[in-house]
C-alpha positions as CSV (number, residue, x, y, z in Angstrom):
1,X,189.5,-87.6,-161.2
2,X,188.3,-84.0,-159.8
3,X,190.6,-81.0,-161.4
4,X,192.5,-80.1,-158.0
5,X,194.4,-76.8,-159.4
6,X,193.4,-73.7,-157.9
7,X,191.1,-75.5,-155.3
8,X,191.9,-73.6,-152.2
9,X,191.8,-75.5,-149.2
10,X,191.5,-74.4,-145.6
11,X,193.7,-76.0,-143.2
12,X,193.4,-75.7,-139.6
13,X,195.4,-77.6,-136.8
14,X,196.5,-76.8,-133.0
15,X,199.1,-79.3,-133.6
16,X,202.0,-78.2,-136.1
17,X,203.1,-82.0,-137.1
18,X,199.2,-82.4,-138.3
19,X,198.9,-79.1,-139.9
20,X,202.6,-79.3,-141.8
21,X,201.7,-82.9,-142.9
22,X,198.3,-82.2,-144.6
23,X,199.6,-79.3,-146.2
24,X,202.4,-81.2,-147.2
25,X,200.0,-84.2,-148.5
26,X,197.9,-81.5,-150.2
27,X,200.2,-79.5,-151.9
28,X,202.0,-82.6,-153.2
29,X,198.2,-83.4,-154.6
30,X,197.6,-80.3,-156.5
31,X,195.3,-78.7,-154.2
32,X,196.1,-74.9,-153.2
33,X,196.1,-74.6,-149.1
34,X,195.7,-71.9,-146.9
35,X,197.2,-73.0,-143.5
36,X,195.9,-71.5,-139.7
37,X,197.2,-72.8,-136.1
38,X,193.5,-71.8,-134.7
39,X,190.5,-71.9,-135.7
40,X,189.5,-68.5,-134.6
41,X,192.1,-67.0,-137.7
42,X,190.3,-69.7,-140.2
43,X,186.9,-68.5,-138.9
44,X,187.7,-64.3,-139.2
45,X,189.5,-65.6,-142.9
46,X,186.1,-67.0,-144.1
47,X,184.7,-63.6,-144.1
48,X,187.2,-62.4,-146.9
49,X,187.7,-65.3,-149.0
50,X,185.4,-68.4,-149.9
51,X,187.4,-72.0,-149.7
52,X,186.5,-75.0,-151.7
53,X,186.5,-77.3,-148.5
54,X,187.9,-77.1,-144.7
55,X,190.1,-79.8,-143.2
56,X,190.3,-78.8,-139.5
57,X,191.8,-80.9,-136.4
58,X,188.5,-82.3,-134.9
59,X,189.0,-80.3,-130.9
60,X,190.0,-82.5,-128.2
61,X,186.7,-81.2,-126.5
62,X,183.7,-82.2,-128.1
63,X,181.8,-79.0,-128.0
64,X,184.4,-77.3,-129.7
65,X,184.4,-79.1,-132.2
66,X,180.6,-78.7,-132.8
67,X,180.6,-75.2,-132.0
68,X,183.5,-75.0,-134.8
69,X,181.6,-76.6,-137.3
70,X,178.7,-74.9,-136.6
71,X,180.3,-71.1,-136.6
72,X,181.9,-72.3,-140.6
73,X,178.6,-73.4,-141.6
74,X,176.8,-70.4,-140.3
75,X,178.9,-68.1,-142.6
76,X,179.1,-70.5,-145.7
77,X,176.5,-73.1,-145.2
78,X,178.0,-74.9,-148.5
79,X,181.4,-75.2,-147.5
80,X,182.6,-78.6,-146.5
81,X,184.3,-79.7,-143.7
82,X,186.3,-82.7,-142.6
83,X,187.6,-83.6,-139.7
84,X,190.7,-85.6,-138.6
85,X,191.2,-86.7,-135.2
86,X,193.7,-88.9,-133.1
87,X,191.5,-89.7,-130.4
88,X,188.5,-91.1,-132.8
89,X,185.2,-91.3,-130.3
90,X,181.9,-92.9,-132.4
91,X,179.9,-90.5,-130.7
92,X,181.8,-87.3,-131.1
93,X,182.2,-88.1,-134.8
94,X,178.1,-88.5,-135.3
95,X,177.9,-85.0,-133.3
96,X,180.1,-83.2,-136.0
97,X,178.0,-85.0,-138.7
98,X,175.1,-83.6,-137.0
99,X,176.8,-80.0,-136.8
100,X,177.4,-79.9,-140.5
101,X,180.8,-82.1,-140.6
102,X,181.1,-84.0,-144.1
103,X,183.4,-86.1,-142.9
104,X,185.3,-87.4,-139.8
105,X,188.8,-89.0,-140.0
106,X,191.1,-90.8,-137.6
107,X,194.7,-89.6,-137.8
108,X,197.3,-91.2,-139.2
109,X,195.8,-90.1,-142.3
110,X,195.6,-92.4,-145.0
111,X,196.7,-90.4,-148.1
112,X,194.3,-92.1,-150.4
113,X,191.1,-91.6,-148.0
114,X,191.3,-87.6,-147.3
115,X,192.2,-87.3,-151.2
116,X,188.7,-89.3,-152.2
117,X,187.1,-87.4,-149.4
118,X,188.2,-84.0,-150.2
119,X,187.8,-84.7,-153.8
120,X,184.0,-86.1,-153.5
121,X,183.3,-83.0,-150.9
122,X,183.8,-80.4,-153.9
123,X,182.1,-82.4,-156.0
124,X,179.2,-82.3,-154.2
């Protein structure tokens, strides 16, 4: 198992319930978080400090989603970033793949699979 202390993840969520649970699923798993309620504050944030991964809440609008992803991979191309969604689409998950996603996740969360995927995203 991947060393989680002083991994700093960004968190990023519109919706409070989302962002207070993965923080709270997070913390509880050793993993340092830095929480934002928009993703403008978690974009200006990345130009002062360099996170191990992003989990951000995948945009109800599709192009905001992709322009997210693509605005966090144009300042750190390495950085990881996985989405979590309620309202899973097939083709709006391919389209943050494309953008730069790592992964794409269908809320409610299953502890076990954003661990693994956060875990295998620093890894790589």
């Amino acid at each position: 198992m991947l060393s989680t202390v002083m991994s700093n993840i960004f968190i990023s969520a519109r919706d409070s319930q989302l962002l207070d649970s993965l923080k709270e699923l997070l913390d509880r798993a050793g993993f340092t978080t830095t929480t934002f309620n928009q993703s403008k504050s978690m974009l200006e944030e990345l130009s002062k400090c360099r996170p191990k991964c992003i989990v951000a809440e995948a945009l109800a609008d599709k192009h905001e989603t992709i322009e997210m992803v693509r605005a966090i991979k144009e300042k750190i191309p390495t950085v990881p970033v996985i989405l979590v969604t309620s309202q899973a689409e097939l083709s709006h998950a391919m389209d943050a793949i494309r953008a730069g996603a790592f992964d794409f996740l269908e809320t409610p969360i299953v502890d076990r699979l954003l661990i693994e995927s956060l875990e295998h995203a620093i890894a790589s």
